[in-house]
FILUM-555244 format. One record per residue (C-alpha): residue number from 0; residue in three letters; x, y, z. Coordinates in Angstrom, 1 decimal. Layout:
R  kollo  kolro       x       y       z
R    NUM    ALA       X       Y       Z
...
This chain:
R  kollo  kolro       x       y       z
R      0    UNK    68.7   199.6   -51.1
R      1    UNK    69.3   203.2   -50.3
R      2    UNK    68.3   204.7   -47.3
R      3    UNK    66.2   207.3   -48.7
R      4    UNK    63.8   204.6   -50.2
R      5    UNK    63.8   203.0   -47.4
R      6    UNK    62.5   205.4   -45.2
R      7    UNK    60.2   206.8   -48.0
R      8    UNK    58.5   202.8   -47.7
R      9    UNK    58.8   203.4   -44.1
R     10    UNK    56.6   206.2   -43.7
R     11    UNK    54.3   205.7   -46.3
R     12    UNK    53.2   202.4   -44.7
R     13    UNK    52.9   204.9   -41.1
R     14    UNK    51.2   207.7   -43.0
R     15    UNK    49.0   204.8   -45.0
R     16    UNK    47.8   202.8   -41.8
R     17    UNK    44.6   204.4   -41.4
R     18    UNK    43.8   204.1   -45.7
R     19    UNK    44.9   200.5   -45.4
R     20    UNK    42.3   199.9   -42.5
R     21    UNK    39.5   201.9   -44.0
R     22    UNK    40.0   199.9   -47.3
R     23    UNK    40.9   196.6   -46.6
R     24    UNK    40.1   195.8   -42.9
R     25    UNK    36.8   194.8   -43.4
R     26    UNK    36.8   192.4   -46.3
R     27    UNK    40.8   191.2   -44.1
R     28    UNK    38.5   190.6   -41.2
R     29    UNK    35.8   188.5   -43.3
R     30    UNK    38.9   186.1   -44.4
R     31    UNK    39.4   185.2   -40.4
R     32    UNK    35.1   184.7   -40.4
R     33    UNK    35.7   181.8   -42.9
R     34    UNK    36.4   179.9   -40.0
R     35    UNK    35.8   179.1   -36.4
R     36    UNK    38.1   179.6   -33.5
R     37    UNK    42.0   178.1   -34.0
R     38    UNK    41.1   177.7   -37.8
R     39    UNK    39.9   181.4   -38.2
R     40    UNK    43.3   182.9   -37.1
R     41    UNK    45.0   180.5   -39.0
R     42    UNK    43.4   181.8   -41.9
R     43    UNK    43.8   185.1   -41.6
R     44    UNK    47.6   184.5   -40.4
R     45    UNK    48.1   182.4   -43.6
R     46    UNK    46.2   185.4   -45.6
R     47    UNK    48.5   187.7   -44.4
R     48    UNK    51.4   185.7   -45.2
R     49    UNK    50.1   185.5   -48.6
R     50    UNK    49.6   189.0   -48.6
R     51    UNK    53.6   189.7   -48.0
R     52    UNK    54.6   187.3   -50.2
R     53    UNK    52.3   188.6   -53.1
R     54    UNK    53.6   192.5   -52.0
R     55    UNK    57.4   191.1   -52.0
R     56    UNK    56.9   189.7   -55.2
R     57    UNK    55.5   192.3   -57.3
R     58    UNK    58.4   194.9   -55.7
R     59    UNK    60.5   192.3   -56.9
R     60    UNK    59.1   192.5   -60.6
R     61    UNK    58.4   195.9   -60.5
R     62    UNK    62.0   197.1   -59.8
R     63    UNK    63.4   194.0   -62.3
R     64    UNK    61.2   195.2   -65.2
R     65    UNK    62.5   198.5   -64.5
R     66    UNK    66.0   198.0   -64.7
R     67    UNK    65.1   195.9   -67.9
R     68    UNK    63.2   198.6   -69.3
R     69    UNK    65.6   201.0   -68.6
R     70    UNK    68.4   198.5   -70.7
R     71    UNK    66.1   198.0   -73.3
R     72    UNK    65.4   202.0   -73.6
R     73    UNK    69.5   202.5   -73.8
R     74    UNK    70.0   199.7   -76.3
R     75    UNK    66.9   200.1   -78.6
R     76    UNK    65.4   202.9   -79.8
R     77    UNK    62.4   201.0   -80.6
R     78    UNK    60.9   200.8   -77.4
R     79    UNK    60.7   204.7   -76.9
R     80    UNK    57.9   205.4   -78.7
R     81    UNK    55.8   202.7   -76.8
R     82    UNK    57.3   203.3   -73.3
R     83    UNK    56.2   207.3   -74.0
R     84    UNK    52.5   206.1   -75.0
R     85    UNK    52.5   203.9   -71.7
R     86    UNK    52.9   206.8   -70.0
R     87    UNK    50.7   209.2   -71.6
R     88    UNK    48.1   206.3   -71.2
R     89    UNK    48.7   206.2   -67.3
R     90    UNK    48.3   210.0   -67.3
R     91    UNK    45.0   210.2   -69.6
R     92    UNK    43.7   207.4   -66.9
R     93    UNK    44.7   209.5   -63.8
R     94    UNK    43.5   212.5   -65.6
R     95    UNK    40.2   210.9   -66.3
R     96    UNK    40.1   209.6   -62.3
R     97    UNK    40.8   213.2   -61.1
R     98    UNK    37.9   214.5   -63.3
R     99    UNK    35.1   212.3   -62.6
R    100    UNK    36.2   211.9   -59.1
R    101    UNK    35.4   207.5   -59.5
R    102    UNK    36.0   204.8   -61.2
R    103    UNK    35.4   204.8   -65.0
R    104    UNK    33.1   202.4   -65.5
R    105    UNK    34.7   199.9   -68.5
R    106    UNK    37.9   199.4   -65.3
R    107    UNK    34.7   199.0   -62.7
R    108    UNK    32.8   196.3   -65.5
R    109    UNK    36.2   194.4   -65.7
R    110    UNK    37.0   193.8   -62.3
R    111    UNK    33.4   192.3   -61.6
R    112    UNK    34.0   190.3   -64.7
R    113    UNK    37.5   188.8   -63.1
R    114    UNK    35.7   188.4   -59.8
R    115    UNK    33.3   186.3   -60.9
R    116    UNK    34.8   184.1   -62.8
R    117    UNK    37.6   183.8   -59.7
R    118    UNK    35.6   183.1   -57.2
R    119    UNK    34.1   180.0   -57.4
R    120    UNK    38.1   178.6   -57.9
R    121    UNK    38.8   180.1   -54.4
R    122    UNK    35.8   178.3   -53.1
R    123    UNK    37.1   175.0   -54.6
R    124    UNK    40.8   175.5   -52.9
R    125    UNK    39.5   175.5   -49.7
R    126    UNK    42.3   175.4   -47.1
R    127    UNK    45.1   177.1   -49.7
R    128    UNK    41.8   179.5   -50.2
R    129    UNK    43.5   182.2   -47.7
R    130    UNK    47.0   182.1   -49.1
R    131    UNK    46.4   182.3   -52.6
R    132    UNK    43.7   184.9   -51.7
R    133    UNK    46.5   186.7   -49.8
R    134    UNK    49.1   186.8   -52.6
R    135    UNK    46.6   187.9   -55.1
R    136    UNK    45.6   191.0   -52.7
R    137    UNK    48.6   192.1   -54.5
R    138    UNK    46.5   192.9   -57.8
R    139    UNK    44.2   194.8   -56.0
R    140    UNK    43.9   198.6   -57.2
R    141    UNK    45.3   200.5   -54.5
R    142    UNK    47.1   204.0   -55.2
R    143    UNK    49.1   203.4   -51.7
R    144    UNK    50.2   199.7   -52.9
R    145    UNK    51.2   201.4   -56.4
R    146    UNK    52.9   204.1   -54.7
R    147    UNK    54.8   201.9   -53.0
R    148    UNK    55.6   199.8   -56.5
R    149    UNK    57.0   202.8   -57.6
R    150    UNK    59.2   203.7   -55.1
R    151    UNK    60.7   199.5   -55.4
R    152    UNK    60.8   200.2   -59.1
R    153    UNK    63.4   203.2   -58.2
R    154    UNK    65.6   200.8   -56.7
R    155    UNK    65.9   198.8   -60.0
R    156    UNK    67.4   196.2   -58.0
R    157    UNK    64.9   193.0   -57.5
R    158    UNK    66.9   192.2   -54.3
């Protein structure tokens, strides 16, 4: 990895500390209530595990697909057209962000939809509950999170 991206990751995880805290320190800190005492900080220790695993594996497929994407846009012309219209589609939704200053509410509908149909499965995992919780953190709509995605998928190296 080059040294640049790594100190890029490095100080947007310093300059992100307080967002991450803000964001996610009170439903983190709920994970540990789950239990009492030894079991609680073996919770959230196994959450956060989970967490890092679920972070390292998304860089992993973010700068993979990259560098596949990037073969794919050399080697077929095919895929041009489509990888363009991905991106105008990411803009038009960070365009449409910026404007109404929320979430649009079709992305808001669809993540209460997925969380209710995934929750009572973590209920019925009970002691893998915090891990698998931890690695699916990972889907959660963060810009920092993304930001950092992007930076891995610069690298277009999974290692």
């Amino acid at each position: 990895m080059q040294t640049s991206m790594a100190l890029t990751a490095l100080f947007m995880g310093i300059a992100g500390g307080p967002h991450c805290v803000a964001m996610c320190g009170a439903a983190c800190a709920g994970i540990s209530r789950g239990g009492t005492g030894l079991q609680s900080t073996s919770a959230l220790l196994t959450f956060q595990a989970g967490r890092l695993l679920g972070y390292s594996l998304f860089g992993a497929i973010a700068a993979g697909s990259v560098q596949g994407l990037a073969w794919l846009g050399t080697n077929t012309s095919v895929i041009r057209p489509v990888w363009t219209m991905f991106h105008v589609a990411a803009m038009l939704l960070g365009l449409v962000l910026i404007w109404q200053a929320r979430q649009p509410a079709w992305l808001d509908g669809l993540a209460q939809g997925v969380w209710r149909r995934t929750r009572p499965v973590f209920g019925r995992l009970g002691a893998k509950a915090p891990a698998v919780l931890g690695v699916a953190w990972a889907l959660m709509p963060c810009g920092l999170l993304y930001s950092a995605l992007m930076v891995a998928s610069l690298s277009a190296d999974a290692m």
